[in-house]
TIVO-2410 file (N, C-alpha, C; in nm, 3 decimals):
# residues 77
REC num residu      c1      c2      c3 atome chaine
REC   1      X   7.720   4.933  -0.830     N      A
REC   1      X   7.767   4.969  -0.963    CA      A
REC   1      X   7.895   4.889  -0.991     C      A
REC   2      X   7.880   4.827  -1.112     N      A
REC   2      X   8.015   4.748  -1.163    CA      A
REC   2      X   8.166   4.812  -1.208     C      A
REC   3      X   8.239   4.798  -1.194     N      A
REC   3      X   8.359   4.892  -1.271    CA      A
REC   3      X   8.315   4.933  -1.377     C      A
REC   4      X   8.291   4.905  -1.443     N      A
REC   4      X   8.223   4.975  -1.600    CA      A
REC   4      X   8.111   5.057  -1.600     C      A
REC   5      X   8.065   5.057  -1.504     N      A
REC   5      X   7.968   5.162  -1.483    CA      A
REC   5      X   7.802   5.145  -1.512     C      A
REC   6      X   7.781   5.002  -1.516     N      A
REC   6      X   7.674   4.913  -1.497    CA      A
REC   6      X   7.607   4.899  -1.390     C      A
REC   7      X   7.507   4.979  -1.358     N      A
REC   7      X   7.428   4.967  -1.201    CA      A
REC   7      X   7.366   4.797  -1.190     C      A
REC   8      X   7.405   4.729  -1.120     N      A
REC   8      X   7.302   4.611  -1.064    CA      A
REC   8      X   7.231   4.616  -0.919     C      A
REC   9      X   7.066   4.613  -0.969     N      A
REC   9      X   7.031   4.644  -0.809    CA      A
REC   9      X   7.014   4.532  -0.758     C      A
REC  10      X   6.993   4.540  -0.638     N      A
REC  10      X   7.019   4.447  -0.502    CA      A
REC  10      X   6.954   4.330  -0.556     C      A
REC  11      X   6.834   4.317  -0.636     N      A
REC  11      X   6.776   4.210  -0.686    CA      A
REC  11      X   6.807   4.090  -0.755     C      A
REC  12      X   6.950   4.193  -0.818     N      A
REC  12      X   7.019   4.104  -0.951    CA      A
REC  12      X   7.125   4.031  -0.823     C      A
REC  13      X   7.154   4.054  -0.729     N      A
REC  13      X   7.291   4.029  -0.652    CA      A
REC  13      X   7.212   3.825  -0.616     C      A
REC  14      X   7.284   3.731  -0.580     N      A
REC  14      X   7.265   3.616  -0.529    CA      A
REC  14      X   7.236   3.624  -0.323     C      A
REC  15      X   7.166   3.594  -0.323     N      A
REC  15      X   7.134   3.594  -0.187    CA      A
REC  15      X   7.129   3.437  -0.155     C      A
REC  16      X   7.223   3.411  -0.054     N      A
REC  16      X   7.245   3.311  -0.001    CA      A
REC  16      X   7.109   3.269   0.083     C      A
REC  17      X   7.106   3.142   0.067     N      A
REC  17      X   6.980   3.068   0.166    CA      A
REC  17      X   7.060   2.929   0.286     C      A
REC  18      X   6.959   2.919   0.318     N      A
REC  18      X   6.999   2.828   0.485    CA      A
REC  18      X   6.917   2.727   0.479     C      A
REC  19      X   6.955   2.571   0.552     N      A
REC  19      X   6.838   2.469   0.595    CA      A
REC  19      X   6.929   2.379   0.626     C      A
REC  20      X   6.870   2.255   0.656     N      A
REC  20      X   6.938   2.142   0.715    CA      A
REC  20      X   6.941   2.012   0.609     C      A
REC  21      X   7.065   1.929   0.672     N      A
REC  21      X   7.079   1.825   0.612    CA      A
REC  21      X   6.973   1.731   0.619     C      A
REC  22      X   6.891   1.675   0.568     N      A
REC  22      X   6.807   1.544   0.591    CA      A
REC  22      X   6.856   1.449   0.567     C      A
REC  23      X   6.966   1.440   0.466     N      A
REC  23      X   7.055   1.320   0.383    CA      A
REC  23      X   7.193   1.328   0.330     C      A
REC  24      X   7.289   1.230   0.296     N      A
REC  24      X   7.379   1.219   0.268    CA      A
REC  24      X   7.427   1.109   0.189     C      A
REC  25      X   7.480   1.129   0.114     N      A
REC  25      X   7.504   1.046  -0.015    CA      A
REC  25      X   7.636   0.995   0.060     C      A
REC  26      X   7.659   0.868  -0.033     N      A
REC  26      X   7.806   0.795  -0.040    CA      A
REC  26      X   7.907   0.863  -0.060     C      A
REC  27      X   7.929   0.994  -0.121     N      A
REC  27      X   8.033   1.023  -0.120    CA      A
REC  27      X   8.084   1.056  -0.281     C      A
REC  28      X   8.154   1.174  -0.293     N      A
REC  28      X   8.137   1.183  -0.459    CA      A
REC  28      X   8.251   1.065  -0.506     C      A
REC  29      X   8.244   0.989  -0.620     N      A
REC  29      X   8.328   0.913  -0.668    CA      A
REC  29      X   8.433   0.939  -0.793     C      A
REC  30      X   8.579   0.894  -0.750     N      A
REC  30      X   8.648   0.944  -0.781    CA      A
REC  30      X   8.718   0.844  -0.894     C      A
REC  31      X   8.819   0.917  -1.000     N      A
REC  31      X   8.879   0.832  -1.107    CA      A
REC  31      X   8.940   0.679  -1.112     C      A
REC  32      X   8.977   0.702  -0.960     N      A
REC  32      X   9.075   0.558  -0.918    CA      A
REC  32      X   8.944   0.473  -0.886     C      A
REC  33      X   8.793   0.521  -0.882     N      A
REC  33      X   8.735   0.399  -0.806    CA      A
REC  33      X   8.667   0.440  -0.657     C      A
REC  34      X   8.738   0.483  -0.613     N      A
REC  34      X   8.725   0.525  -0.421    CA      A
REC  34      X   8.689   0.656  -0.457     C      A
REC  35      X   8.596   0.664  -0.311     N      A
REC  35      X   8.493   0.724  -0.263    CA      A
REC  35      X   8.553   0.842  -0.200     C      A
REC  36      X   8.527   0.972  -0.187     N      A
REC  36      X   8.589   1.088  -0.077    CA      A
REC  36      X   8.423   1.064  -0.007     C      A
REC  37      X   8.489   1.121   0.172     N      A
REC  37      X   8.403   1.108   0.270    CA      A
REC  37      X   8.332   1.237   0.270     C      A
REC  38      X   8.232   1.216   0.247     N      A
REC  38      X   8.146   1.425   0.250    CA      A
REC  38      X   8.191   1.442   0.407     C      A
REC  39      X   8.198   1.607   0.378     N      A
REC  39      X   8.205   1.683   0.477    CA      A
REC  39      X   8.112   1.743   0.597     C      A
REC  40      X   7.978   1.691   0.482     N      A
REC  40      X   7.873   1.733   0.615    CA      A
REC  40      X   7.819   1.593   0.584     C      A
REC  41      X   7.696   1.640   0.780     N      A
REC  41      X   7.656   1.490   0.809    CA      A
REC  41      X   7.516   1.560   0.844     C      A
REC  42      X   7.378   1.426   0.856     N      A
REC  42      X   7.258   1.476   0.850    CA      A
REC  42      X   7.267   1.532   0.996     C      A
REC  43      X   7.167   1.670   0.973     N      A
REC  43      X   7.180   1.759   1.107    CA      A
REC  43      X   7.215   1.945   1.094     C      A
REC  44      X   7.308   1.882   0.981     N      A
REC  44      X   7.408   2.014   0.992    CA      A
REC  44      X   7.312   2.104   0.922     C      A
REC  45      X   7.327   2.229   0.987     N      A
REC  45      X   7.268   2.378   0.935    CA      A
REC  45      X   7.362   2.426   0.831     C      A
REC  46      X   7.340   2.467   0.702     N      A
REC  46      X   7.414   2.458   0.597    CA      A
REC  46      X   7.359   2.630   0.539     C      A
REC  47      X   7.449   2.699   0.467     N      A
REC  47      X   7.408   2.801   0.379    CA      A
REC  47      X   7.496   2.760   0.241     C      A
REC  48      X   7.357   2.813   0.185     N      A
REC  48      X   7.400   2.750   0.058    CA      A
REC  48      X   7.329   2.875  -0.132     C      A
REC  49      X   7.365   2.897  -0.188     N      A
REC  49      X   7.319   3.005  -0.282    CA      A
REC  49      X   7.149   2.951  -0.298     C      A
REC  50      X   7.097   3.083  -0.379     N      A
REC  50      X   6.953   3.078  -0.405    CA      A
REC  50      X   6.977   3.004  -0.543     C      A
REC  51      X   7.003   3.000  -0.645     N      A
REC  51      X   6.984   2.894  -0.780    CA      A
REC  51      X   7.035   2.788  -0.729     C      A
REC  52      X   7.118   2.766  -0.624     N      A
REC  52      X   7.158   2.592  -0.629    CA      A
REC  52      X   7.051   2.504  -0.619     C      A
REC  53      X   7.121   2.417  -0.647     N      A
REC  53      X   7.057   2.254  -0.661    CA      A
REC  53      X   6.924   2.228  -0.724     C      A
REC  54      X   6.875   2.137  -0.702     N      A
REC  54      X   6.727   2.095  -0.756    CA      A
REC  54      X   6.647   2.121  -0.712     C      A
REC  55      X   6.534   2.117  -0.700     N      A
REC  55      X   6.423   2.115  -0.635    CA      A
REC  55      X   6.311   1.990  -0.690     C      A
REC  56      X   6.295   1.883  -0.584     N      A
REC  56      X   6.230   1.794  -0.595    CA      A
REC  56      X   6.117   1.735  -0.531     C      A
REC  57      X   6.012   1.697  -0.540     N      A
REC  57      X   5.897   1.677  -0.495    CA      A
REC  57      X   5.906   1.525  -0.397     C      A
REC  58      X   5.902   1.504  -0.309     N      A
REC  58      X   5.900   1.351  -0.257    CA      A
REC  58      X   5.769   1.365  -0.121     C      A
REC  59      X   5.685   1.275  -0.134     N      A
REC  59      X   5.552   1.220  -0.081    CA      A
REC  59      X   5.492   1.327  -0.041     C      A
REC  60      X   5.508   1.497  -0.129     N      A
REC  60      X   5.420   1.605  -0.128    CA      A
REC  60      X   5.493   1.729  -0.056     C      A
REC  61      X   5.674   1.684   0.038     N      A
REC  61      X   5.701   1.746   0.023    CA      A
REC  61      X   5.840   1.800  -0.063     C      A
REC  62      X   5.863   1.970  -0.062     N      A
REC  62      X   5.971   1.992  -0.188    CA      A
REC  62      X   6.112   2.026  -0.108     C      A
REC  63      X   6.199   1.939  -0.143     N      A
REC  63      X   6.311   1.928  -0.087    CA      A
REC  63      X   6.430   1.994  -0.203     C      A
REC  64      X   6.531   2.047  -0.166     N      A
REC  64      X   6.646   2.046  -0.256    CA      A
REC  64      X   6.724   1.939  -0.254     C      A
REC  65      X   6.794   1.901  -0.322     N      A
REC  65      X   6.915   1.837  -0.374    CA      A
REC  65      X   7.016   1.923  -0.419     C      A
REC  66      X   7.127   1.918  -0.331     N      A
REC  66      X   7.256   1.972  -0.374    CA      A
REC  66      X   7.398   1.912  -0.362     C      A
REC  67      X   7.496   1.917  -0.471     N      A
REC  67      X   7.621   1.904  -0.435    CA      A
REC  67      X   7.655   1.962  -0.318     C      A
REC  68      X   7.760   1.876  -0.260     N      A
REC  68      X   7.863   1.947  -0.212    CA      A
REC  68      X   7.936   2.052  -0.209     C      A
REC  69      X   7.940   2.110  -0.373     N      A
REC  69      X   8.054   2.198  -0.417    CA      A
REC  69      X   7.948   2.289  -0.377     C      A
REC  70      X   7.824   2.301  -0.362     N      A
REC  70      X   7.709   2.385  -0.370    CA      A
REC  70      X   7.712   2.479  -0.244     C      A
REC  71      X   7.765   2.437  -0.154     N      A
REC  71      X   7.737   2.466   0.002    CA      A
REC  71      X   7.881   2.559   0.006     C      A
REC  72      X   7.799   2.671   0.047     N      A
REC  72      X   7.899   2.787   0.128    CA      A
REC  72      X   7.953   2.710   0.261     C      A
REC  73      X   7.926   2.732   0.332     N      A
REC  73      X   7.930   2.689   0.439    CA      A
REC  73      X   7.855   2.625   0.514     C      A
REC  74      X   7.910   2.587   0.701     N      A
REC  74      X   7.835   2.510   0.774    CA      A
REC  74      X   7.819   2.579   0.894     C      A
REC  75      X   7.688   2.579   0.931     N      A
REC  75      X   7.643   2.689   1.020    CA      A
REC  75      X   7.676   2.636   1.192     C      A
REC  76      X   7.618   2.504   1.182     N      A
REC  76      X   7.602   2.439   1.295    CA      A
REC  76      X   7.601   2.293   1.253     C      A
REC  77      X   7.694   2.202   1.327     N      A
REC  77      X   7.717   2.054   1.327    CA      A
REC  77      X   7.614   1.986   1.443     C      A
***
């Protein structure tokens, strides 16, 4: 129940999801030009929200695509 007195059931709440890195981009690019170094590397066990990122089809199978900013955390390096 919300302060206002708005019930949300467990359904409406975001449930975090889990999987691994397969890939890693260059690095997000910044105003000056230069690159920041991502924080994760392929491997890493990642949790990350249920609406993030994309969902994309490549040679049949469906992979996400996500930011950086996307990722809760890192489970395992």
């Amino acid at each position: 129940m919300s302060a206002g007195g708005i019930v949300l059931p467990d359904s409406a709440s975001e449930k975090p999801s889990q999987g691994e890195i397969l890939a890693v981009g260059p690095g997000k690019l910044l105003d000056t030009g230069e690159r920041t170094t991502p924080d994760v590397s392929v491997g890493d066990k990642i949790i990350f929200g249920q609406y993030a990122g994309n969902t994309v089809k490549i040679d049949g199978e469906e992979l996400l695509v996500l930011s950086e900013t996307e990722i809760f955390g890192v489970l395992e390096s």
